[in-house]
C-alpha positions as CSV (number, residue, x, y, z in Angstrom):
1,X,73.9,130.4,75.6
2,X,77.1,129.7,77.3
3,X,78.5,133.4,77.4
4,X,74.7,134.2,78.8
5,X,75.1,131.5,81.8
6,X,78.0,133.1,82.6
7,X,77.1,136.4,83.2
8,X,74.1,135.0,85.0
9,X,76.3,133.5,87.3
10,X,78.3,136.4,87.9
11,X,75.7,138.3,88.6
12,X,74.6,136.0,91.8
13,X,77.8,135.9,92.9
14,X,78.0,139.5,92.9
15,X,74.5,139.9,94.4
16,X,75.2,139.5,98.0
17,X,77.9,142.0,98.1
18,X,75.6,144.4,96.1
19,X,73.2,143.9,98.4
20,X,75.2,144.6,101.0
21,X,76.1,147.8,99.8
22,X,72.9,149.0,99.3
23,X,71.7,147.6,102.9
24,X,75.0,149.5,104.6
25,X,76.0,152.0,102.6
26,X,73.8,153.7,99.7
27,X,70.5,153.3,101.9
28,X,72.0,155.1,105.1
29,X,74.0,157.9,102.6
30,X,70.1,158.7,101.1
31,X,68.6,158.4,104.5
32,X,70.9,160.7,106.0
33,X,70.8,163.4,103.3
34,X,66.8,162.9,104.0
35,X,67.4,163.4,107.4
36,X,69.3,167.2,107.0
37,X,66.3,168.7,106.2
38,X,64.3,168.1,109.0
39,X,65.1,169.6,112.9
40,X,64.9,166.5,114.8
41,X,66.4,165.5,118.6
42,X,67.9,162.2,119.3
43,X,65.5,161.4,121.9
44,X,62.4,162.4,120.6
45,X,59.6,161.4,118.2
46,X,58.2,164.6,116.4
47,X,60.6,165.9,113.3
48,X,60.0,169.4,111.7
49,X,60.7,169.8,107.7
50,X,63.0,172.8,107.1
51,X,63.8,172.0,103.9
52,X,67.3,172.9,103.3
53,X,67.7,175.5,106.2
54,X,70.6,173.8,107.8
55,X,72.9,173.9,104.5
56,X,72.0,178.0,104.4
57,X,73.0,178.0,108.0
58,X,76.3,176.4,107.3
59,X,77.0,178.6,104.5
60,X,76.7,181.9,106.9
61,X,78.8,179.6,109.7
62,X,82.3,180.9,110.3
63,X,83.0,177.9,112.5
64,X,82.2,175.9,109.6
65,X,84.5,177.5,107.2
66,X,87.1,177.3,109.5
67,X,86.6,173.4,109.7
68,X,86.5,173.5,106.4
69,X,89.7,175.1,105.9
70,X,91.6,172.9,108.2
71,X,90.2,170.0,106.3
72,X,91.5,170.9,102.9
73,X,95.3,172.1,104.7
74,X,95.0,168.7,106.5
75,X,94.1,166.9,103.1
76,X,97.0,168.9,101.4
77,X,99.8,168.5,103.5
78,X,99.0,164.9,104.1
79,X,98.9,164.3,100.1
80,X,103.1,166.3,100.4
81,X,104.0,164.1,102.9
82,X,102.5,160.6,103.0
83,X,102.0,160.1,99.3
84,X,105.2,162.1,98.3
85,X,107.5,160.9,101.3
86,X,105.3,157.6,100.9
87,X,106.7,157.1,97.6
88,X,110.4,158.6,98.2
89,X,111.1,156.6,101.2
90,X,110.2,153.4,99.3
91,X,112.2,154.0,96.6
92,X,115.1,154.7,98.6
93,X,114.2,150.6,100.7
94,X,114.5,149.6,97.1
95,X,118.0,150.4,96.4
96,X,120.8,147.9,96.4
97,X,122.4,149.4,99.9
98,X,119.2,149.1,101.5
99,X,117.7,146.4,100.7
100,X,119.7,144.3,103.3
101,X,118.0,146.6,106.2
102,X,114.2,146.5,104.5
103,X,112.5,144.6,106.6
104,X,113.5,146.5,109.7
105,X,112.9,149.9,108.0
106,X,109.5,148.1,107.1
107,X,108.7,147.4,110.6
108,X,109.6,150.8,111.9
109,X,107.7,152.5,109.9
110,X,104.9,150.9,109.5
111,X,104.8,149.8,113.8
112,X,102.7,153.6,114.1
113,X,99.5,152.8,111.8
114,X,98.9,150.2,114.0
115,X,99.1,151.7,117.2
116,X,95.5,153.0,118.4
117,X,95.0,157.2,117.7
118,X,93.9,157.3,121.2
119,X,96.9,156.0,122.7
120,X,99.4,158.3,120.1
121,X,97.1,161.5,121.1
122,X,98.1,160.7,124.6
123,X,101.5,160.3,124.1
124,X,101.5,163.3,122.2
125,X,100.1,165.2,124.2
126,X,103.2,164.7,126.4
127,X,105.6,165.3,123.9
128,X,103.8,168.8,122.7
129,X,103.4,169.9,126.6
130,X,104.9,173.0,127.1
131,X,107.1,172.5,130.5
132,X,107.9,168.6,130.9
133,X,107.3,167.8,127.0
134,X,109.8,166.2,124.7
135,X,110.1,168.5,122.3
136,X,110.6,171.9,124.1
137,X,113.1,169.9,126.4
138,X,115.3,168.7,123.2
139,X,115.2,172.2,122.0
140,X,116.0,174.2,124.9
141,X,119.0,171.7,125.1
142,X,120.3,172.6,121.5
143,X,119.8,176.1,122.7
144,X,116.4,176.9,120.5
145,X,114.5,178.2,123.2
146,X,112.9,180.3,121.1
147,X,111.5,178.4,119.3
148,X,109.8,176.2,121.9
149,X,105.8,176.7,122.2
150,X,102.6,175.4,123.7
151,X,102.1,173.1,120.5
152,X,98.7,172.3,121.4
153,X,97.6,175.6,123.3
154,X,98.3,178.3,120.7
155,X,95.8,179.0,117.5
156,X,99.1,178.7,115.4
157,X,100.5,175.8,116.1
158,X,98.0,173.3,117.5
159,X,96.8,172.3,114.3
160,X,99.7,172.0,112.4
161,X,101.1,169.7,115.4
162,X,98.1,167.8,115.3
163,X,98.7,166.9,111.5
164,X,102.2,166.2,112.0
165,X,101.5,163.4,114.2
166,X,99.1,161.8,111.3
167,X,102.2,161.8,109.0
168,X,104.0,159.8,111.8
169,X,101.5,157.9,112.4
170,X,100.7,157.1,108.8
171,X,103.4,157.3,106.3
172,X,104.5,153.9,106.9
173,X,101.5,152.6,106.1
174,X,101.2,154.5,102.4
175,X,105.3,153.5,101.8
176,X,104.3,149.9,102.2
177,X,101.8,150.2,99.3
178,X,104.6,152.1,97.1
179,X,107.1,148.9,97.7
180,X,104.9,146.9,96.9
181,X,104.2,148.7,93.8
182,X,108.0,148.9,92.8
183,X,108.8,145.2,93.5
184,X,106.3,145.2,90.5
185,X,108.5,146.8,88.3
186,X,110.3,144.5,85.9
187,X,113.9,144.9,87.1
188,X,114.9,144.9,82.8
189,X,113.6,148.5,83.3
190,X,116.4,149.5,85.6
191,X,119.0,147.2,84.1
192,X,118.7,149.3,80.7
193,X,119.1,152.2,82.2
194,X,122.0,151.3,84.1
195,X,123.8,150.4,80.4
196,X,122.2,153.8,79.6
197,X,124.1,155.5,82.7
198,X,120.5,156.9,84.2
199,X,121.1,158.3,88.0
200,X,119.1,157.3,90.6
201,X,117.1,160.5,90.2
202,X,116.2,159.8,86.7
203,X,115.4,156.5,87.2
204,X,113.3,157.2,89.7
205,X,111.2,160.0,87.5
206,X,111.4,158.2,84.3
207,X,111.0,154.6,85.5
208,X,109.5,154.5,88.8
209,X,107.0,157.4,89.1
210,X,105.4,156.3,85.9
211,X,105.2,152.8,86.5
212,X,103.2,153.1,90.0
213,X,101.3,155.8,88.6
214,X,97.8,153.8,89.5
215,X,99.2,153.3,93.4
216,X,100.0,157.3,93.4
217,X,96.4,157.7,92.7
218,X,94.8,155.2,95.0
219,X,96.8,156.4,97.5
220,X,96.1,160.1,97.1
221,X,92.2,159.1,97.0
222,X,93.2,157.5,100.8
223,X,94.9,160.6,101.9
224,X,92.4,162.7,100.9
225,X,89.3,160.9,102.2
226,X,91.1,160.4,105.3
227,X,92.2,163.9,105.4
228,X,87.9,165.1,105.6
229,X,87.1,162.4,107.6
230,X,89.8,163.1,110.3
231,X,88.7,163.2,113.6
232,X,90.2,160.9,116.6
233,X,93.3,163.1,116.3
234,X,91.4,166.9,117.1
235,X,89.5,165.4,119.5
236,X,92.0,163.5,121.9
237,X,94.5,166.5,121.4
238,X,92.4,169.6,121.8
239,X,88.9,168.9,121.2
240,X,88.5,171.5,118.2
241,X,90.5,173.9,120.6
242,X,92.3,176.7,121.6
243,X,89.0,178.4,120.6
244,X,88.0,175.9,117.8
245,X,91.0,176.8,116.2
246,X,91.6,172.7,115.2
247,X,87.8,172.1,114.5
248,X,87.6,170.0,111.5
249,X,84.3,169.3,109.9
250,X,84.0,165.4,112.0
251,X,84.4,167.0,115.4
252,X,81.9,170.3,114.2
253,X,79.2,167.1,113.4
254,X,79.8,165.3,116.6
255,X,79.7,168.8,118.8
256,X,76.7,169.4,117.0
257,X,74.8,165.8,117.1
258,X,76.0,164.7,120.4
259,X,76.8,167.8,122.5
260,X,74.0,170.3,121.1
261,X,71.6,167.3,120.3
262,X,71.0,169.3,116.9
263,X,70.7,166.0,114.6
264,X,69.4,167.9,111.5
265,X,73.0,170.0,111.2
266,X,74.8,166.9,112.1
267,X,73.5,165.3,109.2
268,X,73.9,168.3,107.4
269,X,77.7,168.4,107.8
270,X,77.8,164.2,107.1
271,X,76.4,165.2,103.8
272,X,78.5,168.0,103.0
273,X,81.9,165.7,104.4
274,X,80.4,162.7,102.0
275,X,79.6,165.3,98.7
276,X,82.9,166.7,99.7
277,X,85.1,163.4,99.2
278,X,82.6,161.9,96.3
279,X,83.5,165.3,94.2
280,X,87.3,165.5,95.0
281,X,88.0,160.9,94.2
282,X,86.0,161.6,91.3
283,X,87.6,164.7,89.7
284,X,91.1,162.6,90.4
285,X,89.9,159.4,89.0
286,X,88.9,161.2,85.9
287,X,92.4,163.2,85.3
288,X,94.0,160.5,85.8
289,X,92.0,158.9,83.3
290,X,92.5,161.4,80.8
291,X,96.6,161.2,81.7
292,X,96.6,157.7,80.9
293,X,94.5,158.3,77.7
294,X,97.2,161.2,76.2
């Protein structure tokens, strides 16, 4: 009787949440795939059933495939850099040397995930210009004037320039997570190996890595979510431009709902984005399930 209270009990203090996730989240995820198969306007009443037209039309859609593509190299490279810099700049705060100068390091890097995307696109966008910009300046001064570029204004550089400012912006936020992971680690680990005469480098892959395996994964699910959902950043920089070269699949859906007023597609793409990021966290959750079961 007593195990059966509690589990009652549990279950109404887990009720408002659930309810709240049904209300904000599993509701408007059905009602949306509902609404990609009608043609419908913002602004008006009357909604024609075409069934599952829009998803054919995005299949035959270059400009879709192209967002698509610059979805998966921005969910790629940001998985390199932020989880694996993430994790090897946070190890390196852990060390003895460094640990004197964490907290500033801390600070430094984690000042940019705070700053709003609007106001780092801007400043960017300074940076990358071509003539007064920061970066072409500093090279022509170390005598690279070949390689200076329009950053933003050329199909092969503006989006890898537009991804290299999320790494700034958000590697200090993922190396946070990893120190707090390692201060985690009983320090008996390292102290053993020390006797053992273990490197850094081997201490590192044979102690560390394994021991914030979980935080590896939870942050790769946050990369790689963030990496399909990515929009602020294409449109403050180039708005899906030089000729949609940096269109992602979030500014394709907002050109689409709230420039061509075609709301159908625009749920269309939400559900392909959603199916998208529920497929690729659930395929990692489950080998990294069977990892932790070999």
């Amino acid at each position: 009787m007593k195990i059966y209270n509690n589990k009652k009990m549990a279950f109404f203090f887990l009720l408002p949440a659930l309810v709240l996730l049904i209300v904000f989240v599993y509701y408007p995820i059905i009602q949306n795939f509902v609404m990609s198969l009608y043609k419908w306007k913002a602004f008006e009443d009357t909604r024609v059933f075409v069934g599952f037209e829009y998803y054919k039309r995005l299949w035959n859609d270059s400009v879709f495939w192209l967002a698509l593509g610059n979805n998966f190299l921005y969910a790629l490279i940001s998985i390199v850099f932020q989880v694996g810099l993430g994790l090897v700049f946070a190890a390196i705060l852990e060390q003895k040397f460094f640990r004197r100068f964490q907290p500033f390091f801390r600070t430094v890097f984690f000042i940019p995930s705070v700053i709003s995307m609007t106001v780092v696109g801007l400043m960017f966008q300074l940076i990358y210009h071509p003539s007064i910009g920061l970066l072409n300046q500093f090279l022509r001064t170390i005598g690279l004037d070949n390689l200076t570029h329009a950053w933003l204004g050329e199909k092969a550089t503006a989006m890898f320039s537009i991804i290299a400012v999320s790494q700034w912006q958000s590697i200090g936020y993922i190396m946070l997570l990893f120190l707090v992971a390692i201060q985690k680690i009983p320090a008996d680990l390292y102290e053993s190996a020390d006797i053992a005469g273990a490197s850094s480098l081997q201490k590192f892959r044979f102690i560390t890595v394994p021991m914030v395996k979980e935080t590896i994964v939870m942050c790769m699910i946050i990369t790689l979510i963030g990496g399909f959902q990515v929009f602020d950043e294409v449109y403050v920089m180039t708005a899906g431009g030089p000729g949609r070269s940096t269109e992602v699949l979030a500014s394709y859906l907002y050109r689409a709902g709230f420039r061509n007023d075609e709301m159908g597609l625009a749920s269309t793409i939400a559900s392909v984005i959603f199916l998208l990021t529920f497929t690729m966290t659930l395929i990692q959750l489950l080998l990294s399930n069977r990892k932790e079961e070999a």
